[in-house]
N, C-alpha and C positions, 0 to 999 in steps of 0.2 A: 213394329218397325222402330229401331230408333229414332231417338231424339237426337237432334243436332243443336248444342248451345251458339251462344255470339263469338265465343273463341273454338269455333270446333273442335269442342270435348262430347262424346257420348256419353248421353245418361242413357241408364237401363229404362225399357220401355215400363217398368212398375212405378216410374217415377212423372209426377206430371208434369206437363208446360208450363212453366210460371208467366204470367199477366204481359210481365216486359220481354220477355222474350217471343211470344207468341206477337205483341206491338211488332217490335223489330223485324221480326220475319216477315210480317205482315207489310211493313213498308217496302218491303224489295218486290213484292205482288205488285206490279202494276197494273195500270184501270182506267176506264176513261172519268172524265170529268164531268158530272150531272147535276143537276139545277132539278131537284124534282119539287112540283108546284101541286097546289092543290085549292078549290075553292069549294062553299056549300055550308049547309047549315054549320059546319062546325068553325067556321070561318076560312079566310085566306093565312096562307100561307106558304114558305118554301122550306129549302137547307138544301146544301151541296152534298153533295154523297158519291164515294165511287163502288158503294154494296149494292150494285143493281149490274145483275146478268140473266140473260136466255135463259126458260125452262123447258118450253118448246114451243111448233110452229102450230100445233096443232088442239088445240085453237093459240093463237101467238098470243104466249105467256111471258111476261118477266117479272121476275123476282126483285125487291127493293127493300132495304132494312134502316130500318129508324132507330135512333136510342129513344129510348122510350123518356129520358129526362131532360131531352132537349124542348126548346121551345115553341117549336113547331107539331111536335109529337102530338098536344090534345088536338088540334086543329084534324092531323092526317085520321085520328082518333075519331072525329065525328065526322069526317065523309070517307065518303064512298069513289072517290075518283082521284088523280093525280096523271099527270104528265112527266114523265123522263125527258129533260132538254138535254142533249150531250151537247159540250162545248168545244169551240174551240179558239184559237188565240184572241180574238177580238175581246171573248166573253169573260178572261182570267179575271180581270177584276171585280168584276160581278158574281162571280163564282166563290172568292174571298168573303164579300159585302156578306152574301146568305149564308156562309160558314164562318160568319161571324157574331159577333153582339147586336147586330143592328136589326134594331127595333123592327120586327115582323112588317108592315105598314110600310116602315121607310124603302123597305129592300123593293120594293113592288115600284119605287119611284125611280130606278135606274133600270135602264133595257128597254126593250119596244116589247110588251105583251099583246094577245090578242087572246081570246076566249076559245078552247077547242068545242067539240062537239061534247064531249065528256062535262063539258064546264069548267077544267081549268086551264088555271093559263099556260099559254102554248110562247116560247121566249121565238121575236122573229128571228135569224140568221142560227139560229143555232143549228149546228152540223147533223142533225136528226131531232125528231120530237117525237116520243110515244105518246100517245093520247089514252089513256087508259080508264079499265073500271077494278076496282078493286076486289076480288073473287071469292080469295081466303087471306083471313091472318091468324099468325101463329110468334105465339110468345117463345121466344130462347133466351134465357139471361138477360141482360138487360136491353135488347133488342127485341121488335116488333119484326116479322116479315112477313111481306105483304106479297102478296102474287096477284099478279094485276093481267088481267084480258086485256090486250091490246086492242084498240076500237080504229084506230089510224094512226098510220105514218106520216109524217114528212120529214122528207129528206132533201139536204142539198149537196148536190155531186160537184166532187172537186172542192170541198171546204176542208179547208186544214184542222185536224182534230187535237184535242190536249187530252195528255195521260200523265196521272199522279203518280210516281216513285219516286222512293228514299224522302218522303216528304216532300217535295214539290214538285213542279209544273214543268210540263214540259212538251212544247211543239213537238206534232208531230204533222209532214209531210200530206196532202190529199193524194 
């Protein structure tokens, strides 16, 4: 299939994606917004991520991708568990805080946590929580993905969700 550039020119499909334009493409993909957390021997930690979707129900799988040279990476690295918090409007700031520089430690001092069954932390109000074990992982490029067993849900109905395109935030409706 072709390729479509940022100025809709076709290249021939013998030609590859270059880096920024596969970014760019990538930004008009929108996604929810996730607070994925983790605790256990390899310590705590988070990072926001919108590369976590469905694999299936059976047994309920979702998939989650780390850059493996983020800060949080050794952490997810030595355990075995994580929770998916999808957010929404209350949580935008908090959501920045973990997709930012701030000191791993400090980001755990903003939000209400509670501990799930898996062992990590579960954010309260967030618009869903997966509670998860982590199943397989699999190296692609500079990314880890993680396929995680779902262990519990919680969900609250009627909360307003946020989805990331073209680079930022964005309310959406319950």
């Amino acid at each position: 299939m072709p390729q479509v550039s940022s100025s809709s020119e076709v290249s021939s499909a013998s030609e590859t994606v270059s880096r920024d334009l596969f970014r760019e493409g990538m930004a008009r993909l929108s996604a929810a917004v996730n607070i994925v957390t983790t605790d256990g021997p390899g310590g705590r930690a988070g990072f926001t991520a919108s590369a976590v979707c469905s694999v299936t129900d059976t047994p309920p799988t979702l998939l989650v991708c780390i850059n493996r040279s983020s800060s949080a990476a050794p952490a997810f690295a030595g355990n075995d568990v994580l929770c998916v918090n999808t957010i929404g409007p209350d949580h935008v700031a908090l959501a920045k805080l973990f997709g930012g520089k701030t000191p791993m430690a400090e980001r755990f001092d903003h939000g209400d946590w509670h501990t799930g069954t898996s062992g990590a932390p579960i954010l309260d109000g967030a618009v869903v929580s997966f509670d998860c074990r982590i199943a397989l992982r699999q190296v692609v490029g500079t990314h880890e993905v993680m396929f995680c067993e779902v262990l519990g849900v919680r969900v609250r109905p009627d909360t307003p969700a946020t989805a990331y395109f073209n680079r930022a935030f964005h309310d959406l409706p319950a």
